[in-house]
N, C-alpha and C positions, 0 to 999 in steps of 0.2 A: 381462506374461507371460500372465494368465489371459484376457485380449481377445485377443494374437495367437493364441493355441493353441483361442481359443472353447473354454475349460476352465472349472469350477467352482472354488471354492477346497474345498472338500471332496476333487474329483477331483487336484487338485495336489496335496493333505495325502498323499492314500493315495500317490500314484505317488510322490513325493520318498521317503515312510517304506521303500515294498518295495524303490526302489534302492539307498538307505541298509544295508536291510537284508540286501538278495541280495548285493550287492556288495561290502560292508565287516564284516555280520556287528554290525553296529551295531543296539541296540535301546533304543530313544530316543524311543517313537512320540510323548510327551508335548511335546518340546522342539520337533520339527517340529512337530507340529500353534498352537504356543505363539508361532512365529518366522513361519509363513504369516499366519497368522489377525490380528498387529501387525501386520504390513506393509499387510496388504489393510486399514487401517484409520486407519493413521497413513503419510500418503505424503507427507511433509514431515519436514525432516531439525530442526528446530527443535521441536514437540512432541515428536517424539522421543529427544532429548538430551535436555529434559526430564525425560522421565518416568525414562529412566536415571538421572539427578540425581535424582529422585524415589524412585525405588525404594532409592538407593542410601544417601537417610537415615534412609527406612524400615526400612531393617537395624540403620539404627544407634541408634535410636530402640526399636526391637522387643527388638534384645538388651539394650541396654541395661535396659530392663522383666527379663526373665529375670536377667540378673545382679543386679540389686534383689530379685528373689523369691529367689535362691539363697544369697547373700552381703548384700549392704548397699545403701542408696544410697550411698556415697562409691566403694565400690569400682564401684560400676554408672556413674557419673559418669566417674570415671579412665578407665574402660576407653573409655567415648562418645568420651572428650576423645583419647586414644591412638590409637583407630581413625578419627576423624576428621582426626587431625593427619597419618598415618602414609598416604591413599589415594594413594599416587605414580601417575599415570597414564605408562604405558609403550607406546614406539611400536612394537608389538605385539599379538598378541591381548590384548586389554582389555576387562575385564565394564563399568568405567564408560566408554569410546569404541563400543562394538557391542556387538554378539553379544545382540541383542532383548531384554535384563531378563531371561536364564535366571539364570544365576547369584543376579542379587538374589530372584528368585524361587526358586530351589536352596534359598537363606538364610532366604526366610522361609516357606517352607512346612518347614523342618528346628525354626526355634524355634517354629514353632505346634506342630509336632508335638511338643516338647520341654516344652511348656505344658502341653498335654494329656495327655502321661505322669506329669509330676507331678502333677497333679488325679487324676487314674486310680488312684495309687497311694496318694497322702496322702486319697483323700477318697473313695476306693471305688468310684469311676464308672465305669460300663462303657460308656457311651455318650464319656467322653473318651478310653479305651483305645479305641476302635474307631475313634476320630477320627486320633487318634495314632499307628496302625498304617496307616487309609487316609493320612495324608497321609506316612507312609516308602515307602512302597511307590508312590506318586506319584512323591514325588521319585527313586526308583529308575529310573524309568520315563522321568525327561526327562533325569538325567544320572547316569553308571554310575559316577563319584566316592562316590555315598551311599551303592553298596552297604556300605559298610566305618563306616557313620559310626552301627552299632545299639549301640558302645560308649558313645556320649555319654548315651544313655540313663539308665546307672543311676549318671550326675554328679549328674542334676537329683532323685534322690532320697536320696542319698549320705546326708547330717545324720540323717539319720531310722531309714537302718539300717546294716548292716555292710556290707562291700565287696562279699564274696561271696553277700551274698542281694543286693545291688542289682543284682550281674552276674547272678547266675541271672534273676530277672526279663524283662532283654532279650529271654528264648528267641525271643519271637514275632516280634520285629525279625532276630536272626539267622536266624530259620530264613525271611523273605522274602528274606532273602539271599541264603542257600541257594539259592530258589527261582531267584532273579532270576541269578545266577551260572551254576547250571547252565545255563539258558533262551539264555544271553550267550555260553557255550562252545559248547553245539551251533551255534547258530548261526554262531560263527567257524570251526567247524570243517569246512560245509561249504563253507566258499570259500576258494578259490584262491588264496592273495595270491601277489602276483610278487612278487622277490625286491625290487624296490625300492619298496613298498606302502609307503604312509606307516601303514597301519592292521594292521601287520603286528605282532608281536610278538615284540619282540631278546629276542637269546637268549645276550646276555655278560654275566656275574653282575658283572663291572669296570661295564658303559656303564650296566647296573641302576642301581647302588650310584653311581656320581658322576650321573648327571639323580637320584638322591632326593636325595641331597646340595643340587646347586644348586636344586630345585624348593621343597625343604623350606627353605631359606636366603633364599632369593628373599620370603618372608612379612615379615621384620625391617624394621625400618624403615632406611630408607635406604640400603639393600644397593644399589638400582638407581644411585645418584649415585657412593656411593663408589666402587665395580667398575666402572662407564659401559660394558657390554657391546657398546653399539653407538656408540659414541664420540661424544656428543651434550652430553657438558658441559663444557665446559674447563675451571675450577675452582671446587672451594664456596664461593668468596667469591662468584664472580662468579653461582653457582647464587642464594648467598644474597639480593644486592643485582640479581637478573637485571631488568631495566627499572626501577631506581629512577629515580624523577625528580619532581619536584613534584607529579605528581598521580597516582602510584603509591599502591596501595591496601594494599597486599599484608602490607608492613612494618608499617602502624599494623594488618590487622588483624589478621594475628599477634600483636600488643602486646595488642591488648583480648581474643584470646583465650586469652590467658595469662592478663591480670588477671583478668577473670572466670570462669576456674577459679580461681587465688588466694583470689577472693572467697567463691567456693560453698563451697570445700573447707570454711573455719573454721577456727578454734584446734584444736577438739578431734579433726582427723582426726587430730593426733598420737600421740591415743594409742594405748596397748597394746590390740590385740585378747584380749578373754578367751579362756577355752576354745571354747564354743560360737562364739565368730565364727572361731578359728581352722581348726574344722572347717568350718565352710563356704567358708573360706576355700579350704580345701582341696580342697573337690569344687569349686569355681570353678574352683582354678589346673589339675585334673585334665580341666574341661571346654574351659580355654585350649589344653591341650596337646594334646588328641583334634583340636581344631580344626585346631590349625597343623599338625597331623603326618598324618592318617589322609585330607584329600583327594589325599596323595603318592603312593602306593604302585602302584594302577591307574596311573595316570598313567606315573609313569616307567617302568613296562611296557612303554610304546609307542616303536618304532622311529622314530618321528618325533617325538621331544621328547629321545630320546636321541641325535639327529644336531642338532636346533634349540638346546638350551637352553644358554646360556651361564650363569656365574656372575652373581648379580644380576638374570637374564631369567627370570622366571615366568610359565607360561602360565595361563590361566584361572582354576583352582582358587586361585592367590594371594588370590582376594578374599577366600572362605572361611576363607583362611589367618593374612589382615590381623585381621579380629575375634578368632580365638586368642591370636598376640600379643600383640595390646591385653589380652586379660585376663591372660594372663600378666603382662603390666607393670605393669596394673592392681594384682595378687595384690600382686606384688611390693611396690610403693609401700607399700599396705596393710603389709604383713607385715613390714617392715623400719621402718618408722614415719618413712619418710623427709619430710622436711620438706616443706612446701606451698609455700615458694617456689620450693626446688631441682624440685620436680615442675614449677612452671607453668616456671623455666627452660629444661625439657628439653623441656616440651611445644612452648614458642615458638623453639626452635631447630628441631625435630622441623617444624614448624606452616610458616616461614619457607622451610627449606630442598626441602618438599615440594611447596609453593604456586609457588615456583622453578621446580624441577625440571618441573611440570605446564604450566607456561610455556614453558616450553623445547620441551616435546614436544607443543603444541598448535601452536607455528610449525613444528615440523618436519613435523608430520601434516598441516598443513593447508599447508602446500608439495606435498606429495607430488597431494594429492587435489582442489587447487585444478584443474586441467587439467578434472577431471570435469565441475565446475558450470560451466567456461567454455563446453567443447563442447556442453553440454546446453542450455545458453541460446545457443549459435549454429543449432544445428539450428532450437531453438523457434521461432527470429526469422527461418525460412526461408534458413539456409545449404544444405539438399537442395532448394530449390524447383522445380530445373530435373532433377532425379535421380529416375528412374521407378522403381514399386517392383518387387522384383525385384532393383535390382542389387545387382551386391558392392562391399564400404566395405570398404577395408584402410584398416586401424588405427595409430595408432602406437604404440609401443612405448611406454606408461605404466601408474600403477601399478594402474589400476583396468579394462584390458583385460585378456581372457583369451580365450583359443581353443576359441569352440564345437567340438564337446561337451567339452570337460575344465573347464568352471565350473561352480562351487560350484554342486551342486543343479542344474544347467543352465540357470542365469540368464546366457544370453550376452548381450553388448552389445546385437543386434538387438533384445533384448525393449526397453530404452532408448531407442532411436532411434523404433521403434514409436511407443511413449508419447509422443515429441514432434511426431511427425510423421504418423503415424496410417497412415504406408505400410511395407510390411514390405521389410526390407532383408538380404541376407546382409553378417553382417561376419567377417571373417578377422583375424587378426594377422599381424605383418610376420611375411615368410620362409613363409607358410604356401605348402604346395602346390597351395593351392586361389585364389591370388592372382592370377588371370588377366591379361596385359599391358592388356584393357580395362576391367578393375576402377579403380573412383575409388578417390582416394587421400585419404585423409585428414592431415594434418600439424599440428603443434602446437608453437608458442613463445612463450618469455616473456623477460621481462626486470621489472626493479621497479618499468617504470612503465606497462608493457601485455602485454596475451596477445594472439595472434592464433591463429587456426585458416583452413585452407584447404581447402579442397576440390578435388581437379583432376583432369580423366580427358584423355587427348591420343589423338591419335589420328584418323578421317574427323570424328569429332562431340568436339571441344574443348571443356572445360569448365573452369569456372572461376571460384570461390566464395572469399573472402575475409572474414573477418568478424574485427575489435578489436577489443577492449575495454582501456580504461585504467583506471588502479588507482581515479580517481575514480568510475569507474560508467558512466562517459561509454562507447556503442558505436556499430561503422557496419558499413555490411554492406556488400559491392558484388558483384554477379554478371556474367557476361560468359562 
């Protein structure tokens, strides 16, 4: 994009941020600037799933630390072991399939900052207050979920005083609220939305109240299997045992991750929590519950998750949501004195049926999106070779084309084709009105044991590009 437009990436950052902002009333400058700046840096789709994977034990490794400083190691453990067993991936907006590490970075710029208040408060720092307020006010800034998250604050101080001096404290978090809120209404206020704006704001206290419902319900574990919103499991056995076969991995290591929580836990997580653990216990379960509940609210605002969300289907803020849970579960285990094998049981069914489940929807995503890498490597290997730039590529109807100008950010297909071919192309989608009878045509099939793509323009100057590939890797190309 940034070579065919001869654009800087600084110049892309600002121009995406003011349409974002003129248009939808969105202020987010953080998250853009956060989603260009990865891309232009990681252009391969394998480090980049990565560092997703990466950032995403980083969360759980990070909280996990905060729930040790708040409450315990055991309960710090249970919650690791619950929010890792419970990461259902959904074929959907998903923080661990896209959307550049905001989320995981939402997550860990909230517990740094949740660190740094506790220092601030327990140890009189004014240099970790001022760290602790710049980074809420950051994460204000890349996603409008945090405005609402200045209550979790006075969890991480709770043991030390009363309720209502821990809430008085927050002022300084509420009032960038304040700030950030006003700043986010003017802004919506002076644009336009058409009646069917996905960024508009419903206005039936019923479509409210059911998307908080299923948004807020969608965090539990295994909501997504048992509800199957988008009919993708046919049943938990078969979720459970999904590709067993002799050199299935999935089953033993559910097994070893159970046993070794079994083993960590010990005899003595049996016991009874005293006074003081059950207070901290308390601001733990109080900081579970801010978690799973308070990224909802903004959210289900929007006319577009109140037309999308089914029961079971969570959009983005779910991740946020998943670490709540887990401490809740976590509390709970703790608090109820429930036995260490019945927890690593529920853990390795929990562990089992989600590892499943994340199987399931990585053949289905990667059905959908396989089309992408074929054509991409047909171009590369000189499928346009005889195609001047200049002309128009109608598309076909899949799930990674979209109709300049209505893509995301206005990354249309052309900027792709560009990048393989280094010559600038208009591309249309089928039905487009701008699809001229001499426009090439682009087409796409498969089957399980090859993809083909074609290329074909008819007409005084006949064209005609074929290129295969079979599922071994084997391709050929032929032009005429």
């Amino acid at each position: 994009m940034l070579a065919a437009r001869h654009e800087t990436l600084w110049a892309a950052i600002v121009a995406a941020e003011a349409v974002w902002r003129e248009t939808n009333g969105r202020l987010y400058p953080l998250a853009i600037a956060q989603k260009y700046a990865l891309f232009d840096v990681l252009r391969d789709a394998a480090p980049y799933k990565a560092l997703l994977l990466g950032l995403t034990l980083a969360c759980i490794a990070a909280f996990a630390g905060l729930v040790r400083a708040l409450a315990d190691g055991r309960t710090a453990l249970l919650c690791a072991a619950f929010a890792a067993a419970g990461f259902a991936l959904r074929a959907y907006h998903d923080a661990n399939l896209a959307y550049n590490g905001m989320l995981q970075l939402v997550f860990l710029m909230l517990v740094a900052s949740l660190f740094a208040w506790r220092r601030a408060v327990l140890r009189r720092s004014a240099g970790a207050a001022l760290l602790a307020f710049a980074l809420y006010v950051a994460n204000g800034l890349t996603y409008e979920i945090a405005y609402l998250f200045f209550p979790l604050y006075a969890c991480v101080v709770r043991p030390g005083r009363s309720w209502p001096r821990a809430l008085a404290g927050t002022w300084p978090f509420a009032l960038a609220t304040l700030g950030l809120g006003l700043a986010s209404a003017y802004l919506r206020s002076r644009v336009a939305f058409a009646p069917d704006s996905d960024y508009r704001a419903g206005t039936q206290a019923l479509a409210y109240g059911a998307t908080f419902a299923k948004q807020a319900a969608a965090g539990i574990p295994l909501t997504y299997e048992f509800l199957d919103p988008q009919r993708l499991f046919p049943s938990l056995q078969k979720i459970a045992l999904f590709d067993a076969g002799p050199y299935n991995f999935r089953i033993p290591a559910a097994l070893a991750f159970a046993a070794a929580l079994f083993a960590a836990l010990g005899r003595s997580a049996t016991a009874a929590p005293n006074d003081d653990e059950r207070a901290r216990l308390g601001a733990a379960g109080m900081l579970g519950l801010g978690l799973a509940v308070l990224p909802v609210p903004l959210l289900a605002a929007s006319a577009k998750y109140q037309r999308e969300l089914a029961w079971g289907l969570g959009y983005l803020p779910v991740f946020v949501q998943t670490f709540g849970v887990a401490l809740l579960c976590a509390v709970a285990m703790r608090a109820t004195r429930a036995p260490r094998a019945l927890v690593a049981l529920v853990l390795f069914a929990i562990a089992d049926l989600t590892s499943g489940t994340n199987a399931i929807v990585g053949e289905a995503v990667s059905a959908e999106t396989a089309s992408r890498g074929v054509v991409a490597r047909a171009f590369a290997r000189g499928l346009a070779r005889g195609v001047p730039a200049g002309a128009t590529i109608v598309l076909p109807s899949l799930p990674w084309v979209c109709e300049d100008p209505l893509c995301p950010d206005g990354l249309s297909p052309a900027y792709l084709l560009y990048g393989l071919t280094g010559r600038r192309y208009a591309t249309v989608a089928p039905g487009d009105a701008y699809a001229l009878p001499t426009a090439f045509r682009l087409g796409y099939a498969s089957d399980p044991r090859a993809a083909t793509v074609t290329l074909e323009r008819d007409g005084a100057a006949p064209f005609r590009a074929r290129y295969r590939e079979t599922s071994s890797g084997a391709w050929s190309l032929a032009l005429r």
